[in-house]
Each structure stands twice: as structure tokens, then as C-alpha cells.
Backbone bond lengths (Angstrom), bond angles and torsions (degrees), N, CA, C in turn:
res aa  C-N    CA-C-N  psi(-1)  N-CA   C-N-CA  omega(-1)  CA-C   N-CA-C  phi
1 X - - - 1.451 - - 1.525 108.58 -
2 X 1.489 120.85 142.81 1.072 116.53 -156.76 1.961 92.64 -117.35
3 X 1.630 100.09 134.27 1.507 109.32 -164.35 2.016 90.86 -90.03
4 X 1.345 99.32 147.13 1.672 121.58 159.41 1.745 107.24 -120.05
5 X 1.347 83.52 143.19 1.563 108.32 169.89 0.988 134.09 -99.11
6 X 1.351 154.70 100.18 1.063 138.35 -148.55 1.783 104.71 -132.72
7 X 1.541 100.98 113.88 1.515 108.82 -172.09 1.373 99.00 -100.09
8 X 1.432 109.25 153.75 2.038 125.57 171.80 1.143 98.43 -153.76
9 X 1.541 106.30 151.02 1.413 129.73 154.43 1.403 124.66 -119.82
10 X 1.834 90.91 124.37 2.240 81.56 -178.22 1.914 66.74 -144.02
11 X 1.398 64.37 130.91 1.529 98.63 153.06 1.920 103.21 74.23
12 X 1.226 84.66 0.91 1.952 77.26 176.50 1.590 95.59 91.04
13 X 1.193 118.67 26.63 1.487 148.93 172.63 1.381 122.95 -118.07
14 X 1.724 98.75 113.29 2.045 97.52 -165.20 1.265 72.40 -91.17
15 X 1.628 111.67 145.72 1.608 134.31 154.25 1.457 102.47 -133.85
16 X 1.299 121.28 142.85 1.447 163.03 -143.91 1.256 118.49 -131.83
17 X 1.599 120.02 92.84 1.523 119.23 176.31 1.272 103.75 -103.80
18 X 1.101 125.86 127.28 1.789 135.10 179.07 1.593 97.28 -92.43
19 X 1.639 139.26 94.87 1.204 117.08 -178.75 1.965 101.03 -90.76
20 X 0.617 121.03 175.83 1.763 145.13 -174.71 1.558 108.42 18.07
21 X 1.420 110.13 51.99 1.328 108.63 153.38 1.423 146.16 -30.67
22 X 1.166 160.58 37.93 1.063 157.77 -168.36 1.495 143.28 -32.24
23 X 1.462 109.22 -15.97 1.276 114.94 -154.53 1.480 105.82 -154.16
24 X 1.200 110.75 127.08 1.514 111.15 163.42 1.978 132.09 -25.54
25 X 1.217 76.65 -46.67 2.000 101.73 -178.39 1.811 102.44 -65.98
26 X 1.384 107.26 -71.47 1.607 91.89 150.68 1.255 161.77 18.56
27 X 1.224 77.66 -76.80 1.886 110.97 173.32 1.048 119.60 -73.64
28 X 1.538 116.99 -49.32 1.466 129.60 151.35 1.118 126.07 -39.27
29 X 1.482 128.99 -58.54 1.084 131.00 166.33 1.225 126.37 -34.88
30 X 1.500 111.57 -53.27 1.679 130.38 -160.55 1.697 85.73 -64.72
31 X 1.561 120.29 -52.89 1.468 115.63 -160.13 1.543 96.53 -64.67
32 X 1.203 119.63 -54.53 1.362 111.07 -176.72 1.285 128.93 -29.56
33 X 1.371 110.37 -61.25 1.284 126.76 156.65 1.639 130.50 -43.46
34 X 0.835 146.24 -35.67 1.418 146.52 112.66 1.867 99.83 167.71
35 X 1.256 112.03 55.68 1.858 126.88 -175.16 1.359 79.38 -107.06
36 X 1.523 99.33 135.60 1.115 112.00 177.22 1.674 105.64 -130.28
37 X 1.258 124.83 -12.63 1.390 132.32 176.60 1.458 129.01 -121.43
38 X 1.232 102.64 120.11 1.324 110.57 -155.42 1.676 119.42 -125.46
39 X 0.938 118.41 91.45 1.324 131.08 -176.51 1.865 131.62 -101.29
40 X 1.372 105.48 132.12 1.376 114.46 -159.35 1.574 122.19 46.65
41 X 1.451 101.85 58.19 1.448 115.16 167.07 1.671 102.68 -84.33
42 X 1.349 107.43 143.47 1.666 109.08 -166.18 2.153 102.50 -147.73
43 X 1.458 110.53 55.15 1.671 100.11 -172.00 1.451 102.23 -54.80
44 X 0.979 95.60 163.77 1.684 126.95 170.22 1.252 131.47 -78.11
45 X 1.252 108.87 -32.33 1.651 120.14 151.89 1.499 119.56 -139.39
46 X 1.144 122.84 -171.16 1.537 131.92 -178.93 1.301 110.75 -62.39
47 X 1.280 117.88 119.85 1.937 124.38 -164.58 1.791 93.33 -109.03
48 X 1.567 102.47 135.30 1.360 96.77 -177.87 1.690 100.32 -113.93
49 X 1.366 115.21 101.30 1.663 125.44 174.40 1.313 106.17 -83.17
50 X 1.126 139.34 36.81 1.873 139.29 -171.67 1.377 99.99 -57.07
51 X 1.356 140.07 104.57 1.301 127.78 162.93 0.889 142.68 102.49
52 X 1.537 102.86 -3.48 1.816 122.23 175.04 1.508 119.08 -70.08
53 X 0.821 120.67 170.64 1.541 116.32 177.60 1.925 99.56 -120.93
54 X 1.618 93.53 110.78 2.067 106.54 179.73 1.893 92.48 -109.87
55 X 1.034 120.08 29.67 1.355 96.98 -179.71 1.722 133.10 -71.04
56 X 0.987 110.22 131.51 1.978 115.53 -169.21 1.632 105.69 80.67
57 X 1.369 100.56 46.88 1.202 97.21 163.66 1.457 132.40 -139.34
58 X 1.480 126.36 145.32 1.479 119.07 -168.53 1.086 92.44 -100.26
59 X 1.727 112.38 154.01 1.098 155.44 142.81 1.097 115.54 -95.50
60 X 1.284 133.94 102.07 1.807 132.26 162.46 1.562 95.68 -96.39
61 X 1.879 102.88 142.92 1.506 97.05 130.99 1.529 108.94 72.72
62 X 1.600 110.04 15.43 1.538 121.63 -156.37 1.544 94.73 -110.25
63 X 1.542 111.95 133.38 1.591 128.71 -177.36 1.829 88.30 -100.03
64 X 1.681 109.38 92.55 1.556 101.62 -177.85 1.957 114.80 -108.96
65 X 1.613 100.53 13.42 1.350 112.13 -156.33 1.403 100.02 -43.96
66 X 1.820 110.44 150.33 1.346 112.89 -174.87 1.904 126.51 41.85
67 X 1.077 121.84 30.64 1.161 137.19 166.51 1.611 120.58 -68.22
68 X 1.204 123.19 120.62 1.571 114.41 176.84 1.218 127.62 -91.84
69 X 1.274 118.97 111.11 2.121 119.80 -157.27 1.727 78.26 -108.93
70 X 0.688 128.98 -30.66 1.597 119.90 -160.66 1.612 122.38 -24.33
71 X 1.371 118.31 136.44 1.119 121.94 -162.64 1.594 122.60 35.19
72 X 1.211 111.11 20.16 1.703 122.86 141.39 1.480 129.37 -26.63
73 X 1.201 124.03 139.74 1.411 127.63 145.13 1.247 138.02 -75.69
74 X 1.363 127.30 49.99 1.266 135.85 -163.82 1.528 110.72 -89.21
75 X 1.315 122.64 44.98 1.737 125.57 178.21 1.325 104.58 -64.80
76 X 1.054 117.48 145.26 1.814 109.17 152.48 1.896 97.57 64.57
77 X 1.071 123.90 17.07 1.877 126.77 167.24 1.320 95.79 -95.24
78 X 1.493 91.13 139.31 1.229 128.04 173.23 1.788 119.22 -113.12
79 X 1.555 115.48 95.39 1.647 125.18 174.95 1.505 109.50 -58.57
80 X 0.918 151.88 -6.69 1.398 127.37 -154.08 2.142 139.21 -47.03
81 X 1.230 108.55 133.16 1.150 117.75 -165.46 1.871 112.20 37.27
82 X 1.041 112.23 57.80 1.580 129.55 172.86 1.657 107.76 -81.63
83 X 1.459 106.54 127.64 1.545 91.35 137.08 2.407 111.49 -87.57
84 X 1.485 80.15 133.99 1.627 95.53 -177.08 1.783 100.95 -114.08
85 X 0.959 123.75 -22.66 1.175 120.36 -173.61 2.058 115.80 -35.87
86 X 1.543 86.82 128.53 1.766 89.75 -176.04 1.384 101.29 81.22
87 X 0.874 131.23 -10.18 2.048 140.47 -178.70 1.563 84.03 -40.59
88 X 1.187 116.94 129.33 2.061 114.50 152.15 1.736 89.18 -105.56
89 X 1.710 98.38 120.72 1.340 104.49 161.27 2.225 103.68 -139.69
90 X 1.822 86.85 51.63 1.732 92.80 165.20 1.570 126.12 -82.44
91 X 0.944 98.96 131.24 1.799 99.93 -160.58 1.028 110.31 74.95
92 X 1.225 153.68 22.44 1.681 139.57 143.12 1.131 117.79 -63.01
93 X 1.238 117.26 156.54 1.220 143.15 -172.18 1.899 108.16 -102.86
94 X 1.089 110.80 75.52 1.734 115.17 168.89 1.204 116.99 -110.16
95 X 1.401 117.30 24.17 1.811 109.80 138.06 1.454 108.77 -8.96
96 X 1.125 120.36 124.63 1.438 119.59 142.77 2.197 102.12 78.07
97 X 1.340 113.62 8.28 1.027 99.92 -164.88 1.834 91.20 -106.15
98 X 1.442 105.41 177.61 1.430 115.56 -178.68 1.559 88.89 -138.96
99 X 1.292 113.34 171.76 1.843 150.61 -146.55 1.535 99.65 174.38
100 X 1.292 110.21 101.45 1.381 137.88 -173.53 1.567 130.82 -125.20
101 X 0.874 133.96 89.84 1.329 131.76 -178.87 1.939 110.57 81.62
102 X 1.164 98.01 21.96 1.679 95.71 -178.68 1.699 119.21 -103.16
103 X 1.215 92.23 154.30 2.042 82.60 158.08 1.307 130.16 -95.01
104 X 1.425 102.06 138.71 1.559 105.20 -173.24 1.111 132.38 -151.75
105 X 1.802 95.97 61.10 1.357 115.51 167.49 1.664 109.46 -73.41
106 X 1.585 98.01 138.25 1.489 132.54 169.52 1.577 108.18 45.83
107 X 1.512 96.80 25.99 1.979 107.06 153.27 1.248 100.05 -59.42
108 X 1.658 105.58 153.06 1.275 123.82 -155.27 1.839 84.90 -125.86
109 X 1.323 123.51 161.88 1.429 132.86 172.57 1.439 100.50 -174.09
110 X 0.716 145.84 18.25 1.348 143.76 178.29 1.550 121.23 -66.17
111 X 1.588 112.18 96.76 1.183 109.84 -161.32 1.336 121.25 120.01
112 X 1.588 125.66 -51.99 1.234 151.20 149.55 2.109 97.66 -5.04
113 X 1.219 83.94 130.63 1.665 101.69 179.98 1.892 102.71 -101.79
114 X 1.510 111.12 101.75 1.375 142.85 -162.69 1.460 111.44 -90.47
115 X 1.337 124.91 10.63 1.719 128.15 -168.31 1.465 84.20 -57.58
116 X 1.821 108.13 144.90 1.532 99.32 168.71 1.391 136.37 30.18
117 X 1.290 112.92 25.27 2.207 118.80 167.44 1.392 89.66 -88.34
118 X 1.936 91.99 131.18 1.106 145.38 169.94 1.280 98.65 -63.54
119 X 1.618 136.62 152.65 1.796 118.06 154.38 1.556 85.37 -150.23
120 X 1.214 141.09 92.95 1.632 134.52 -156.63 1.550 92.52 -130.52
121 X 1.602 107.59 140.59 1.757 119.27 164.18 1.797 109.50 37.90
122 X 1.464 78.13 46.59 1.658 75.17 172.96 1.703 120.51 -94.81
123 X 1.355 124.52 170.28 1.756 113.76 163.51 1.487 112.98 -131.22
124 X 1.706 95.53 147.39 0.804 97.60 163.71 2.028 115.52 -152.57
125 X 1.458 121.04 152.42 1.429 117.55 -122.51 1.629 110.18 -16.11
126 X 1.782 106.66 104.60 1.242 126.18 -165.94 1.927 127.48 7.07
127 X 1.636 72.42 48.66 2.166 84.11 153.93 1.301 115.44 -141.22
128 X 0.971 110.55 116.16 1.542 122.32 159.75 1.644 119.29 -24.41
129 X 1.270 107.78 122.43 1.259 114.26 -174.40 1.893 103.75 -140.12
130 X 1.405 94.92 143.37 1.525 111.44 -157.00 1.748 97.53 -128.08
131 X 1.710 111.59 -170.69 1.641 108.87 -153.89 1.555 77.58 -81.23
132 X 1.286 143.85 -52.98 1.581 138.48 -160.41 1.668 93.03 -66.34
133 X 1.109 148.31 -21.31 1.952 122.72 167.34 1.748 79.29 -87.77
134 X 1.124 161.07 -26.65 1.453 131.91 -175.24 1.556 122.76 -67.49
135 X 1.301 79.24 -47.02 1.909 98.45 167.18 1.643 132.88 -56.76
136 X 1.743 94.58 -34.83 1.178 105.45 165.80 1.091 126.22 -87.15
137 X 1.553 135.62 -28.69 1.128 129.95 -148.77 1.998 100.78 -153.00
138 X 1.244 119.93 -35.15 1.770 116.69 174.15 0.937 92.16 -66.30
139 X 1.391 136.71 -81.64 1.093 148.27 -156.19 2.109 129.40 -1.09
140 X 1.765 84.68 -45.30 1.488 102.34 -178.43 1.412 120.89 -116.45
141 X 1.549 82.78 0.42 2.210 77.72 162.10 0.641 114.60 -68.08
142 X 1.550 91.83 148.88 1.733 102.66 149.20 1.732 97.26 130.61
């Protein structure tokens, strides 16, 4: 599959659309490079990220089922409208991060460092779940 790049400027602000990513290696790259937003990423199988550092970065619109963030740097990340379901994000670091409009059945966090995480209009098997079911009940999966 062949990747596009898609550069903008607002505001005297480079932003970075990675369209049809394919591949784990990829992804890496793009962050390396200093892309920080990443929209309609869709792997093909279970991607294991154990330990990387993604911090200040969006995900829109991202098919991440069964994905391994574990012990990640995800500070300051932004999920929006994700499927997350099966996500392992135990021992990550989401200081400062939000989970917005996604699904997130049998995500794992257990352990996960929570300073200021967002967990807003989320689902899970079709119920809405907010930061008080995260607090109560995500919190220790996994």
C-alpha cells in the first residue's frame, strides 16, 4: 500500500496527515520525523508499540483493536473517535491525555499513570461510559 503525505499550514503551524499507512514501521517513521497527527490508520494485524514514546499526539478515526501501547509515552495524546477495543495501554503514561468518543471494550490500563486523563463519551458494548465508570472500573484491567 502506497503511503501520502499530506502537509498544511494554519496559523504558522506545520500539521501532518499520514493518509494510508500500512505498516507499523511507517508509523514510526512519520513520528520520527516530527508528524504528530494521524488519522485513519487501519493495521492489518495486532501492532506491538511496547515502550515507545507517542507523546502530543492525535489519533483520529484510528482502527487500533488489540494494539500494544503498554508502558508507552502517551502524555498530552489525543484518541479521538477510535475503535480501542483490546488496546493494552498497562503502564502507559497518559498524563494529560484524553479518550474521546471511542470504543473500549476489554482495554486494559492497569497500572497506567492517570494525572489529568480525560475518558469522555466513550462506548462500551453500546453504553456510554464516562471518567467516573473509568475510575471505577478501567482503571484495573488488565
Amino acid at each position: 500500500m502506497e503511503s501520502w503525505l499530506l502537509m498544511i499550514s494554519i496559523k504558522n503551524a506545520k500539521v501532518c496527515i499520514l493518509l494510508s499507512m500500512s505498516t507499523s514501521i511507517e508509523l514510526l517513521e512519520a513520528y520520527k520525523k516530527g508528524e504528530r497527527y494521524f488519522r485513519d490508520l487501519d493495521f492489518e494485524e495486532e501492532e506491538d508499540f511496547s515502550g515507545i514514546d507517542f507523546s502530543n499526539s492525535v489519533f483520529e478515526k484510528c482502527f487500533l483493536h488489540s494494539t500494544n501501547f503498554s508502558g508507552c509515552n502517551l502524555s498530552n495524546t489525543q484518541f479521538l473517535s477510535c475503535n480501542l477495543k483490546c488496546i493494552d495501554l498497562r503502564e502507559a503514561n497518559l498524563s494529560n491525555a484524553l479518550i474521546k468518543n471511542c470504543s473500549v471494550e476489554c482495554s486494559m490500563f492497569k497500572d497506567a499513570i492517570t494525572t489529568n486523563f480525560q475518558f469522555e463519551e466513550n462506548w462500551c458494548y453500546s453504553a456510554t461510559v464516562s471518567q467516573k465508570d473509568f475510575n471505577t472500573f478501567f482503571i484495573n484491567e488488565g
